[in-house]
C-alpha positions as CSV (number, residue, x, y, z in Angstrom):
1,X,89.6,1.6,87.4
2,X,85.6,2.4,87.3
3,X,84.3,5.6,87.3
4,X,82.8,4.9,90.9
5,X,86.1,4.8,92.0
6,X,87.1,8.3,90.9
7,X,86.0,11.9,90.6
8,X,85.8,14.3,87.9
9,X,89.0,16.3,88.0
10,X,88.4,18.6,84.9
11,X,88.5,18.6,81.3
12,X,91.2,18.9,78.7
13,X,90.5,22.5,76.7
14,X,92.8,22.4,73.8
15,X,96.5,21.5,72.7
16,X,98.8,23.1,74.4
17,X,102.9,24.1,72.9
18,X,103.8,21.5,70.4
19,X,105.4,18.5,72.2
20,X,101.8,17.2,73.3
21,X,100.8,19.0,76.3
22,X,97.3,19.9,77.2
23,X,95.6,22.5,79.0
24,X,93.2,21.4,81.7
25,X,90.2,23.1,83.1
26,X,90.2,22.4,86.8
27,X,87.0,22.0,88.6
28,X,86.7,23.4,91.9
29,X,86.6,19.8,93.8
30,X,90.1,18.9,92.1
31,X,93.0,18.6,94.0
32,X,95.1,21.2,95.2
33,X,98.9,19.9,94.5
34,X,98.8,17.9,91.2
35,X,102.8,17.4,91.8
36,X,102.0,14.8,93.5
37,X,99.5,12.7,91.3
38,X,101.4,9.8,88.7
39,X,98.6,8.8,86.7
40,X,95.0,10.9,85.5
41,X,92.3,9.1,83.8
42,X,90.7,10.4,80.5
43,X,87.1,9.7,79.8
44,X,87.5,7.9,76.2
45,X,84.2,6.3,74.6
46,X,82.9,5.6,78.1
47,X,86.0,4.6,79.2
48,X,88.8,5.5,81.7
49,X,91.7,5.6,80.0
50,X,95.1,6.0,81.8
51,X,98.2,8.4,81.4
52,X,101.0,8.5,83.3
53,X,101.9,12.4,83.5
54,X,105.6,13.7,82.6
55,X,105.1,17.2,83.6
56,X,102.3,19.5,85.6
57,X,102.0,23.2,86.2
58,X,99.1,24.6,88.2
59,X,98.0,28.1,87.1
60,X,94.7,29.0,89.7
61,X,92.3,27.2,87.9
62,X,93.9,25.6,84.7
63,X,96.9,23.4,85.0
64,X,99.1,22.0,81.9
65,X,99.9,18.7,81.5
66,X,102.7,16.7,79.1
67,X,101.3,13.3,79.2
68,X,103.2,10.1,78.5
69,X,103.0,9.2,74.7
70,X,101.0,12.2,73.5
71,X,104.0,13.8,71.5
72,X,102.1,16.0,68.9
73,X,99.5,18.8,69.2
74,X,97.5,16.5,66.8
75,X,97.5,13.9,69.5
76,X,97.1,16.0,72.3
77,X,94.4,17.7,70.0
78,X,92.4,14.5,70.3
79,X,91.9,14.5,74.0
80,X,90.5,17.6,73.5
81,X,87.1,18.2,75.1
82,X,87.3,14.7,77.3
83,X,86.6,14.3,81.1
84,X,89.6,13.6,83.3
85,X,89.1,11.5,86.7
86,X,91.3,10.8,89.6
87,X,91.3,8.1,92.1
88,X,88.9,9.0,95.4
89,X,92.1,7.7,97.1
90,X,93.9,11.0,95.7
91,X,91.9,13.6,97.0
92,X,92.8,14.7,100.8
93,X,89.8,14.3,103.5
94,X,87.8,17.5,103.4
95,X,88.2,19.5,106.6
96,X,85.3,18.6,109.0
97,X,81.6,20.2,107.9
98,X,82.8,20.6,104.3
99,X,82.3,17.9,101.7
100,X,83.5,17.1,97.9
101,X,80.3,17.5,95.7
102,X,80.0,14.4,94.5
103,X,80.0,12.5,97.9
104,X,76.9,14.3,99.2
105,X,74.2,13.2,95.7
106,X,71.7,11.0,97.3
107,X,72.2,11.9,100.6
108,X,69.2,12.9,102.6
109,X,68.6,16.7,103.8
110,X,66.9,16.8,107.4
111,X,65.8,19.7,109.4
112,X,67.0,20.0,113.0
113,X,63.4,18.6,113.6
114,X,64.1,15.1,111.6
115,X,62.1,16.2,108.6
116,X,62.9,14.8,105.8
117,X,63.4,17.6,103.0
118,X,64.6,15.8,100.1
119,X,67.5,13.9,98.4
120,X,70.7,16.0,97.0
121,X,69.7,16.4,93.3
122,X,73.0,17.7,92.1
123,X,75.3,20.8,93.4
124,X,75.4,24.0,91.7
125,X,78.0,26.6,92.0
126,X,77.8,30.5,91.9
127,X,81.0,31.9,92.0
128,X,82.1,31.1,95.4
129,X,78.4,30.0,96.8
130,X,77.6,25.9,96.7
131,X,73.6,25.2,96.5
132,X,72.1,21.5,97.5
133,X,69.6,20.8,95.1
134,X,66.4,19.5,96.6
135,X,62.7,18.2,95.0
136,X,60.7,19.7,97.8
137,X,56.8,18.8,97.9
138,X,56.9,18.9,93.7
139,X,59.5,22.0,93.7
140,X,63.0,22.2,93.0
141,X,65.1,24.2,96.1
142,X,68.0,25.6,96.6
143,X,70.0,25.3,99.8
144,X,73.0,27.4,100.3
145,X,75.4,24.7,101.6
146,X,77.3,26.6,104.1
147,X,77.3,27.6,107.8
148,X,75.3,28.6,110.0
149,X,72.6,26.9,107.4
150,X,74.3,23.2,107.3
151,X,74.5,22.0,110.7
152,X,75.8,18.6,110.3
153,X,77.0,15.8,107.7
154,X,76.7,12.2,108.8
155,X,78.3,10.5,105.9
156,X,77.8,6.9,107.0
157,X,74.4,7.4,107.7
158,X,74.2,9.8,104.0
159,X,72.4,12.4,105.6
160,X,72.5,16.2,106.1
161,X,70.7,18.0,108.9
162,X,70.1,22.2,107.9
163,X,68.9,25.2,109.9
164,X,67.0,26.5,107.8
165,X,65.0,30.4,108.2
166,X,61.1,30.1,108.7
167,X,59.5,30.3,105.9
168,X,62.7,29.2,103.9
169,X,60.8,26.4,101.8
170,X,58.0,27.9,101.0
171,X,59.9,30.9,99.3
């Protein structure tokens, strides 16, 4: 499995009881029902490395996981602090106008006029609020990514079209 086949799930905090299990920092783009999911992959030496999962309990934004031969806190203790990634194929379609993060870098932001703003940077997050991160005319911008401000998101064509206020980009 390459890493352009999955997404960034979370990260293993710490050791977790003493049979092995770990404790997992979701990130918001993860899944919602982890019940379902067999296998995670954790990011070793640039690698994805696969474990099957015995056990998962969801707690809001932490989950804890007993992972197929990871027996001792000592071993679980060395997946501390590594990336975990699950297949694209795992994750349900987002509801129509929304998007996953990581789909959206790259994509081009367009007013309703077909100007072209800029490429998606990255995505940042304040508490509940999503920003598009934009290089606009030698700036960096931030661009709420919600309604009424994104109007539309054409993934085959990797484009976003925005309604932005007057004035907006030269704030």
């Amino acid at each position: 499995m390459t890493r352009e086949d999955c997404f960034k799930a979370g990260f293993i905090m710490r050791p977790h009881g003493l049979k092995g299990e770990v404790t997992i920092s979701l990130d918001p783009d993860s899944p919602a029902e982890w019940n379902d999911l067999d296998v995670i992959f954790v990011e070793l030496n640039n690698t994805l490395v696969p474990y099957f999962i015995q056990t998962v309990s969801v707690r809001g934004d932490k989950a804890f996981l007993k992972l197929e031969d990871v027996d001792t806190p000592e071993q679980a203790g060395l997946l501390k602090n590594h990336s975990l990634y699950l297949p694209r194929t795992s994750r349900p379609k987002p509801v129509a106008g929304d998007f996953y993060d990581d789909e959206v870098i790259g994509f081009e932001i367009h007013d309703l006029n077909a100007l072209l703003i800029g490429k998606v940077k990255t995505i940042e997050r304040a508490g509940i609020n999503r920003f598009l991160i934009v290089d606009y005319q030698d700036k960096e911008v931030m661009i709420p990514a919600q309604k009424p401000l994104v109007k539309s998101i054409n993934r085959s064509k990797k484009t976003i079209t925005v309604d932005l206020p007057d004035g907006f980009l030269e704030i």
